[in-house]
C-alpha positions as a Markdown table, in Angstrom:
| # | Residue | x | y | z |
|---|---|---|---|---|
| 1 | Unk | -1.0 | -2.9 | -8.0 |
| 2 | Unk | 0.6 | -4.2 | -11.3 |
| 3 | Unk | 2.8 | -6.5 | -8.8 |
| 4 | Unk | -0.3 | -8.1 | -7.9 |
| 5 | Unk | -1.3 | -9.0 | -11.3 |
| 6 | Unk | 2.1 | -10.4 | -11.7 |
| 7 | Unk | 1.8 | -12.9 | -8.8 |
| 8 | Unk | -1.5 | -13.9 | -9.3 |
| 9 | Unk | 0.4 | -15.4 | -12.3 |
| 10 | Unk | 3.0 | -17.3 | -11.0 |
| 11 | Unk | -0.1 | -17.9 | -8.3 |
| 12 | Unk | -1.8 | -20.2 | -10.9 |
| 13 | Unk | 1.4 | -22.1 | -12.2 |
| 14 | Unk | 1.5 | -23.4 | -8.3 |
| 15 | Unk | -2.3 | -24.2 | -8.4 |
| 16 | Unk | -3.0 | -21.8 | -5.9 |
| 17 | Unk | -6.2 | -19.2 | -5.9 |
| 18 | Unk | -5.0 | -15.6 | -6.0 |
| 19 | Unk | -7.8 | -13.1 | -5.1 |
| 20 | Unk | -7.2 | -9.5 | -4.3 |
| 21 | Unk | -9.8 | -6.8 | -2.6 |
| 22 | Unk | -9.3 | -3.1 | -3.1 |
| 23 | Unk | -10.4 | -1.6 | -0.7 |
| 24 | Unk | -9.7 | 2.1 | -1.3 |
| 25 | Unk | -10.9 | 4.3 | -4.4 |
| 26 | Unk | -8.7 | 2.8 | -7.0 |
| 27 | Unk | -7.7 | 6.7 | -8.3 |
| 28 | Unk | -6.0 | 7.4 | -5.4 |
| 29 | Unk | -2.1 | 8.1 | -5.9 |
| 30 | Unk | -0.2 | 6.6 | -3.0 |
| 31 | Unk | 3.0 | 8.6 | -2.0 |
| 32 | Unk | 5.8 | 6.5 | -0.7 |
| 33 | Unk | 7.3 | 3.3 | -0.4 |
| 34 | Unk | 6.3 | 1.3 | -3.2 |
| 35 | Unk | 10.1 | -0.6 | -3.5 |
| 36 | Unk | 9.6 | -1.9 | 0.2 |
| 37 | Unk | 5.4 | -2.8 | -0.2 |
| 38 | Unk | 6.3 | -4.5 | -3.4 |
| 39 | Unk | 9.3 | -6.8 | -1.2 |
| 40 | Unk | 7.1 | -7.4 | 1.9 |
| 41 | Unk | 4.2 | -8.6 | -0.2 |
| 42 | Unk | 6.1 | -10.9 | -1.7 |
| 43 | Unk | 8.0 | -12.3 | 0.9 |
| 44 | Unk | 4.4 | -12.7 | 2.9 |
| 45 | Unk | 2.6 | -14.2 | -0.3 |
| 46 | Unk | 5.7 | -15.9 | -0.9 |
| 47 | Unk | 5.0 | -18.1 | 2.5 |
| 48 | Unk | 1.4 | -18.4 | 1.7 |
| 49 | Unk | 2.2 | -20.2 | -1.3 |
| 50 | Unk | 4.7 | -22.5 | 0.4 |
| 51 | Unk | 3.5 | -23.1 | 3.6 |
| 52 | Unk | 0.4 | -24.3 | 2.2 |
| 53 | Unk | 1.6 | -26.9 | -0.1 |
| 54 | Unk | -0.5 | -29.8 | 1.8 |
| 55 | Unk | -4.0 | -27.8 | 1.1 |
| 56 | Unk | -6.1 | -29.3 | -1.8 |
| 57 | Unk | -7.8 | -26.1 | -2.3 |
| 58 | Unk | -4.7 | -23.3 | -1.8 |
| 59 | Unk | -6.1 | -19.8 | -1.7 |
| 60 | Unk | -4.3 | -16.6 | -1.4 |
| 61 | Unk | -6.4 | -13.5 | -0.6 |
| 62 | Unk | -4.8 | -10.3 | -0.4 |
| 63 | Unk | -7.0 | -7.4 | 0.8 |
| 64 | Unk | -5.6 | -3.2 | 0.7 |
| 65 | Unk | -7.6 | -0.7 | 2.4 |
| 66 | Unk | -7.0 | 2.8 | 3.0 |
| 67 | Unk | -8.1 | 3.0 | 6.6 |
| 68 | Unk | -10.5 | 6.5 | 8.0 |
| 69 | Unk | -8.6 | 9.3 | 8.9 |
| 70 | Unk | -7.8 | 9.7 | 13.1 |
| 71 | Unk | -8.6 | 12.7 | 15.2 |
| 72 | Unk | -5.3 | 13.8 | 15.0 |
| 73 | Unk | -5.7 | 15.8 | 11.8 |
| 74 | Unk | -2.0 | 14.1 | 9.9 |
| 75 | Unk | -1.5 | 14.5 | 6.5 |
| 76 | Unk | -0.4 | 10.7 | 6.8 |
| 77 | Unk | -2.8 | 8.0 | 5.9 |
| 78 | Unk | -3.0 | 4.1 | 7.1 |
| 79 | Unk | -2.8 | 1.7 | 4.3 |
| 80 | Unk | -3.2 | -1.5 | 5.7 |
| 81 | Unk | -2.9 | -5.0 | 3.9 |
| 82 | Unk | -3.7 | -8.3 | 4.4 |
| 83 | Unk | -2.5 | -11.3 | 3.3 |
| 84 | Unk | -4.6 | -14.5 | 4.3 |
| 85 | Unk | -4.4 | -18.0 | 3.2 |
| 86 | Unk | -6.3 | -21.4 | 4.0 |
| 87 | Unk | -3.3 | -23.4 | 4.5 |
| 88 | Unk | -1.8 | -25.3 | 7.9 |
| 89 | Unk | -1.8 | -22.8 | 10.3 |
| 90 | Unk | 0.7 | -21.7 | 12.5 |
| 91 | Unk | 0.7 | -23.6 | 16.4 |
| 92 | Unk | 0.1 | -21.3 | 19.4 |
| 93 | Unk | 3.6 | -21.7 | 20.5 |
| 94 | Unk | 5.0 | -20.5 | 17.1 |
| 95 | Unk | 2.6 | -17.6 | 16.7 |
| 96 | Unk | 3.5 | -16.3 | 19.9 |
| 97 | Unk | 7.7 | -16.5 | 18.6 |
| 98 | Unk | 6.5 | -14.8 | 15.7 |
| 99 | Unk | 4.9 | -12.0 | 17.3 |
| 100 | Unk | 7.7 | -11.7 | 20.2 |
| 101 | Unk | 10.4 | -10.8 | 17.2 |
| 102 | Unk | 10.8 | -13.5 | 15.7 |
| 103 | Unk | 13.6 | -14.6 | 18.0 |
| 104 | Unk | 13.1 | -17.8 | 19.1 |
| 105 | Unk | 11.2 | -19.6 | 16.6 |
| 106 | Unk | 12.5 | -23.2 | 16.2 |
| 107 | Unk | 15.2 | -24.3 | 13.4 |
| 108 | Unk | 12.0 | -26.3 | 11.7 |
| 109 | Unk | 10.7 | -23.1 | 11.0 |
| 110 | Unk | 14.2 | -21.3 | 9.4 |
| 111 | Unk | 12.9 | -20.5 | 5.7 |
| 112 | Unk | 9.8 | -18.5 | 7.8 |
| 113 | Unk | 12.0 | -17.1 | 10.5 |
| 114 | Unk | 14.1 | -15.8 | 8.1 |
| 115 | Unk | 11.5 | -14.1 | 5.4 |
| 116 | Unk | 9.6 | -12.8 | 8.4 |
| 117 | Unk | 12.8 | -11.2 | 10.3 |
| 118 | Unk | 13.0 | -9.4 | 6.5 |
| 119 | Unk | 9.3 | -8.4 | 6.6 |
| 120 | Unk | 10.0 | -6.9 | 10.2 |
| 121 | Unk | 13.2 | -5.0 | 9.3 |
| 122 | Unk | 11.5 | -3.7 | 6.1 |
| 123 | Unk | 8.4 | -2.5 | 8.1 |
| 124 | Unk | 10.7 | -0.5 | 10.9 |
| 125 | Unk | 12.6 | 1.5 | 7.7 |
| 126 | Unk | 9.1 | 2.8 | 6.9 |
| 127 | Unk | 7.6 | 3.0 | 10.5 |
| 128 | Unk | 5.2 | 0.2 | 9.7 |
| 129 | Unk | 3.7 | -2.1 | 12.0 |
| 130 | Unk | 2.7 | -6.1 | 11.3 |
| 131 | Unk | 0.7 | -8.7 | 13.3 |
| 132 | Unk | 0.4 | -12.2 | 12.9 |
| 133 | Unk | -3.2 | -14.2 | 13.1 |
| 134 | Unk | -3.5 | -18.0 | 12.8 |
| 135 | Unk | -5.1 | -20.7 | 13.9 |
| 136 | Unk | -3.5 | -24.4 | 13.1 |
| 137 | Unk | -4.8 | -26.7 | 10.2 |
| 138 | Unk | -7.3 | -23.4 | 9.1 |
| 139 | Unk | -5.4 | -20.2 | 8.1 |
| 140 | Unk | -3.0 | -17.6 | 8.5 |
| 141 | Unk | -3.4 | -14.3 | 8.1 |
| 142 | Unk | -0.4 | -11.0 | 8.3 |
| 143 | Unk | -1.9 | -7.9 | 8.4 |
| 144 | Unk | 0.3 | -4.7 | 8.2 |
| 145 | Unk | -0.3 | -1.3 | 8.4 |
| 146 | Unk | 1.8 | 2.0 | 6.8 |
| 147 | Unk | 2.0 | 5.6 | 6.6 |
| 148 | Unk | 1.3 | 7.0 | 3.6 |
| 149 | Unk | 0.5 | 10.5 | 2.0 |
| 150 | Unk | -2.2 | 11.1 | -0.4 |
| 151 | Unk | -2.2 | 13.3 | -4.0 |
| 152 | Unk | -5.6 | 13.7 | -5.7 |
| 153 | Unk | -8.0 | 12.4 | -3.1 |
């Protein structure tokens, strides 16, 4: 998590709040795709930051759980993260765009069409999933999900 101790600090030169929730026990050794977690959070915190420019209170709060094992005995593991923010919100219209692929979201939008289409194509190379929450003038929130393994649990 030394990546999010790194953008909490450039957090604080754009006068935003950085908070981050672990919600997993913290000596646990994740197996697997740390290069591609490390790009998606920071094209999704990245948009937090700038979408959110009008807030007078900017908050970033980034939350990693490891979620409960399911029945099907896998060696895999869920780790699922959050990114939320209190910033303007995404309109219904957009939202839905966003969470039909991305394809048709409006040329207004291009700087989060683009990083999101990246998020997407980083989540499919590591069979990970991402859904989009917002509600406009209040918040928006991604939260993804990933495989991973487990050593030392």
């Amino acid at each position: 998590m030394n990546y999010l101790n790194q953008f909490r600090k450039r957090s604080n030169e754009s006068k935003s709040k950085f908070l981050y929730k672990i919600k997993c026990d913290k000596n646990s050794i994740f197996i697997g795709y740390s290069y591609q977690i490390q790009q998606i959070l920071h094209q999704l915190i990245d948009n937090a930051n700038r979408f959110n420019k009008n807030s007078k209170n900017k908050e970033v709060v980034i939350t990693v759980e490891l979620l409960p094992p399911t029945i099907s005995e896998n060696t895999e593991r869920i780790l699922q993260f959050t990114v939320h923010d209190n910033g303007q919100g995404i309109s219904k219209e957009t939202l839905q765009q966003i969470n039909n692929d991305f394809r048709d979201i409006s040329q207004n939008s291009e700087a989060l069409r683009l990083s999101l289409t990246f998020v997407k194509l980083m989540l499919q190379e590591i069979r990970g999933e991402i859904t989009m929450k917002s509600e406009e003038k209040k918040y928006t929130e991604a939260i993804f999900h990933i495989p991973v393994s487990l050593a030392n649990c």
